[in-house]
C-alpha positions as CSV (number, residue, x, y, z in Angstrom):
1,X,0.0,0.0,0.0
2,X,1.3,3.3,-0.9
3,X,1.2,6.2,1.6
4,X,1.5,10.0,0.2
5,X,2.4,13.5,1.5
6,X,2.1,16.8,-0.4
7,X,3.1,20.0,0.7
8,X,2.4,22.5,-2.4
9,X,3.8,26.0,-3.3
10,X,6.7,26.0,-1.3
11,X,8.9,28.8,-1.8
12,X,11.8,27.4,-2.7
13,X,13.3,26.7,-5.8
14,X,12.8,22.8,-7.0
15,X,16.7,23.3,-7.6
16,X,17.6,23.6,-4.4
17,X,14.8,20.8,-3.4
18,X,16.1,18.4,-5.7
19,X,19.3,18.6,-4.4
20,X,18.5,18.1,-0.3
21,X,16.4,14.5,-1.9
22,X,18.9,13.5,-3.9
23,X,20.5,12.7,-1.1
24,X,17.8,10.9,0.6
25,X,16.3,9.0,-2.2
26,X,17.4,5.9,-1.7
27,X,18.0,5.5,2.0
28,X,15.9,3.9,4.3
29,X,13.3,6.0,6.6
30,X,15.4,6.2,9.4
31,X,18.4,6.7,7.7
32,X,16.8,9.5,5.3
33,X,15.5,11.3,8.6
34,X,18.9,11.3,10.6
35,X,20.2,12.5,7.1
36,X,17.5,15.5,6.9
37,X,18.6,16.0,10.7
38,X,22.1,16.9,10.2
39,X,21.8,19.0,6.6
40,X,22.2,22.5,7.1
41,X,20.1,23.7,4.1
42,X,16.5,25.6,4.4
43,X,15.5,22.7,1.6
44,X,16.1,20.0,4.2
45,X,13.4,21.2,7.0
46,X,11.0,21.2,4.3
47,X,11.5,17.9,2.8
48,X,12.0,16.1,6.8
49,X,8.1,18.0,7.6
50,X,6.6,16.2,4.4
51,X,8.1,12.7,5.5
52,X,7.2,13.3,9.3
53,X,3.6,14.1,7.5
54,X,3.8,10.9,5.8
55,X,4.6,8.7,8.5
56,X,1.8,10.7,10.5
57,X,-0.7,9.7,7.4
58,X,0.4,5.8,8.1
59,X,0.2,5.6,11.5
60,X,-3.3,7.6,12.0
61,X,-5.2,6.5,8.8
62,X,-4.0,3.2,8.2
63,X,-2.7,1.9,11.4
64,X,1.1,0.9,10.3
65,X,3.9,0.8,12.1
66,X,7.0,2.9,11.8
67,X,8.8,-0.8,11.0
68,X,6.4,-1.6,8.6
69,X,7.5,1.8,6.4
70,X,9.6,2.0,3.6
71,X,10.5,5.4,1.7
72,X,9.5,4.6,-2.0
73,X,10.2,8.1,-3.6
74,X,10.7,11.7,-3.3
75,X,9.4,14.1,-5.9
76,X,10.0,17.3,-6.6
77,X,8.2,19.3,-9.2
78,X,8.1,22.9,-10.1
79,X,5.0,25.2,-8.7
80,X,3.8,28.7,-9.6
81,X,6.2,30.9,-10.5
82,X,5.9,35.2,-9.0
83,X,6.4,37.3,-10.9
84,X,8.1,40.5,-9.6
85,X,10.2,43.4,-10.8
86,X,12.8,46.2,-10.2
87,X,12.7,49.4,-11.5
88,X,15.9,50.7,-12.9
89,X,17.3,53.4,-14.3
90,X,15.3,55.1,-17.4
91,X,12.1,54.0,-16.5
92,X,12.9,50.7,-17.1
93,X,12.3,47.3,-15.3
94,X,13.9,43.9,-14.6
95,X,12.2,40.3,-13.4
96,X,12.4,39.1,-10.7
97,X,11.0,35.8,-10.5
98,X,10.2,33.8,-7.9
99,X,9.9,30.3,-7.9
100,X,7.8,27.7,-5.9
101,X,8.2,24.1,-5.4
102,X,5.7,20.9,-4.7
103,X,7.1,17.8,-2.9
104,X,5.7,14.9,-2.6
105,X,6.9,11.9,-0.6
106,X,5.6,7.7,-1.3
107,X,5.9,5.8,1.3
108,X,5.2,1.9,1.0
109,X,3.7,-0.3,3.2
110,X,5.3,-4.1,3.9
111,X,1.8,-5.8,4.0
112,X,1.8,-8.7,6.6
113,X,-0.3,-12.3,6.4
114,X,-1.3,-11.2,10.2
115,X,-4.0,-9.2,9.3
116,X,-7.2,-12.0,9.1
117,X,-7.3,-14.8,11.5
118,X,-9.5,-17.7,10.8
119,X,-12.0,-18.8,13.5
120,X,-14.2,-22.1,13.3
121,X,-17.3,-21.6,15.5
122,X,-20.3,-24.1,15.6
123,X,-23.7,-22.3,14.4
124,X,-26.2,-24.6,15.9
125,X,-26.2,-28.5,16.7
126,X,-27.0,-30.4,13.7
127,X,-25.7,-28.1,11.2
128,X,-22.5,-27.8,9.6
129,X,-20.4,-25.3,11.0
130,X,-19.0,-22.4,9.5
131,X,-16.2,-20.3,9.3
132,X,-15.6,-16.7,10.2
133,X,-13.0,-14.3,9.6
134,X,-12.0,-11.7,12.4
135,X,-9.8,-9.3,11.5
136,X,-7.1,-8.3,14.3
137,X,-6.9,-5.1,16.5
138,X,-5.0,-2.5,15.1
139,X,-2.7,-0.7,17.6
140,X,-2.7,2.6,16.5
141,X,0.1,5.4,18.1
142,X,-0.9,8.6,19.2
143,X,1.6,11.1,17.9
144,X,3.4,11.0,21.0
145,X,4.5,7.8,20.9
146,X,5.7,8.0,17.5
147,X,9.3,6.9,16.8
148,X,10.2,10.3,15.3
149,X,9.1,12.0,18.4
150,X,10.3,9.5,20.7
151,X,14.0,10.3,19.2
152,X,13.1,13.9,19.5
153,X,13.3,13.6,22.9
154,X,15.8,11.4,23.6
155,X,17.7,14.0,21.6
156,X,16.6,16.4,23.7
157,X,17.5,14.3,27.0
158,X,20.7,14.0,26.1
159,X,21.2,17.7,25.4
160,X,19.9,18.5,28.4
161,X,22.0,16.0,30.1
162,X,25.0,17.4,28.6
163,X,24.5,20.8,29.6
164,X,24.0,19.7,33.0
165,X,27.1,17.5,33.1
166,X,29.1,20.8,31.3
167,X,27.0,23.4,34.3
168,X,28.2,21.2,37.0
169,X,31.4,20.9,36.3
170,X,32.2,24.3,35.3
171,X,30.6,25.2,39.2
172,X,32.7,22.7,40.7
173,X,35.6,24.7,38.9
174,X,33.9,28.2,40.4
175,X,34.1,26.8,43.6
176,X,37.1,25.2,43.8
177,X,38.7,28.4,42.4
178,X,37.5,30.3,45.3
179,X,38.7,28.1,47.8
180,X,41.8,28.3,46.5
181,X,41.6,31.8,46.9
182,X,40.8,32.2,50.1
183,X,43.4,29.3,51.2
184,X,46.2,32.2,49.4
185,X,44.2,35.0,51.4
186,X,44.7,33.4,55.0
C-alpha cells in the first residue's frame, strides 16, 4: 500500500529541493530522517516536515507501524512561479521571478499475512459449522508515541543531560577556584 504527503507551493526553488532529496532517495526511513537532521540547508526542514507528514498519514489513517515503512520516492516538481520586478534606471524594469516548489513523498507499506485470523465456530447442533474471519486489532500510536518524536526527545535528554554535566562541572571549577583563593588569602 502506498502512503503519500504533499506539501504545495513551497517557496523554494525545486533546484535547491532536488538537491537536499537527492540525497535521501534511496536510503531507508530512518536513515533518510537522521540524514535531513544533520543537513544545514533551508531545503532540508521542508522535505523532513513532508516525511514526518507521511509517517503521520500511516500511522493515524491506516494503522502501520513505523517498521512496517519503507521510503518509495521523493518528488519534486516545479510550482507557480511570482512574478516580480525592479525598477531601474530610465524608467525601465527587470524580473524578478520567484519560484515555488511541490514535494511529494511515497511511502510503501510491507503488508503482513497477520492481518485476518481464521475462527471455526459451531452455528447450531446439527448443522454444519462455519467459518468466520476476524480481522485483528490494530494498535494505532498517538503522535506521542511516534518513533520520530520519541527520538526527538531522547535528543533532547541527552542535550539537556549534557549541559547539565558541562553546568556542574564548570561550578565545581567556580568553587574550587574560590577556595583556593581564600586558602592564598589566609
Amino acid at each position: 500500500m502506498l502512503i503519500k504527503a504533499i506539501q504545495k507551493t513551497t517557496r523554494q526553488t525545486p533546484r535547491k529541493l532536488s538537491l537536499v532529496a537527492r540525497v535521501v532517495r534511496h536510503e531507508s526511513l530512518t536513515n533518510a530522517i537522521k540524514q535531513l537532521s544533520v543537513i544545514e540547508r533551508r531545503s532540508s526542514q521542508v522535505i523532513l516536515k513532508v516525511i514526518r507528514q507521511a509517517i503521520a498519514n500511516a500511522m493515524h489513517n491506516h494503522g502501520a507501524k513505523f517498521d512496517q515503512l519503507s521510503l518509495k520516492e521523493i518528488i519534486i516538481n516545479e510550482g507557480p512561479r511570482y512574478r516580480r520586478f525592479r525598477a531601474v534606471s530610465r524608467g525601465r524594469a527587470h524580473n524578478i521571478i520567484k519560484r515555488t516548489s511541490h514535494v511529494k513523498v511515497v511511502l510503501e507499506m510491507k503488508e503482513t499475512n497477520k492481518s485476518l485470523k481464521q475462527e471455526t465456530t459451531p452455528l447450531t447442533k446439527g448443522k454444519v459449522s462455519a467459518q468466520k474471519t476476524v480481522s485483528q486489532k490494530k494498535s494505532k500510536l498517538s503522535p506521542s508515541q511516534s518513533p520520530v518524536s520519541k527520538k526527538r526527545s531522547q535528543m533532547v535528554r541527552k542535550k539537556i543531560d549534557r549541559r547539565t554535566k558541562l553546568v556542574s562541572a564548570q561550578s565545581k571549577q567556580n568553587i574550587a577556584s574560590k577556595v583556593i583563593k581564600k586558602q592564598k588569602k589566609a
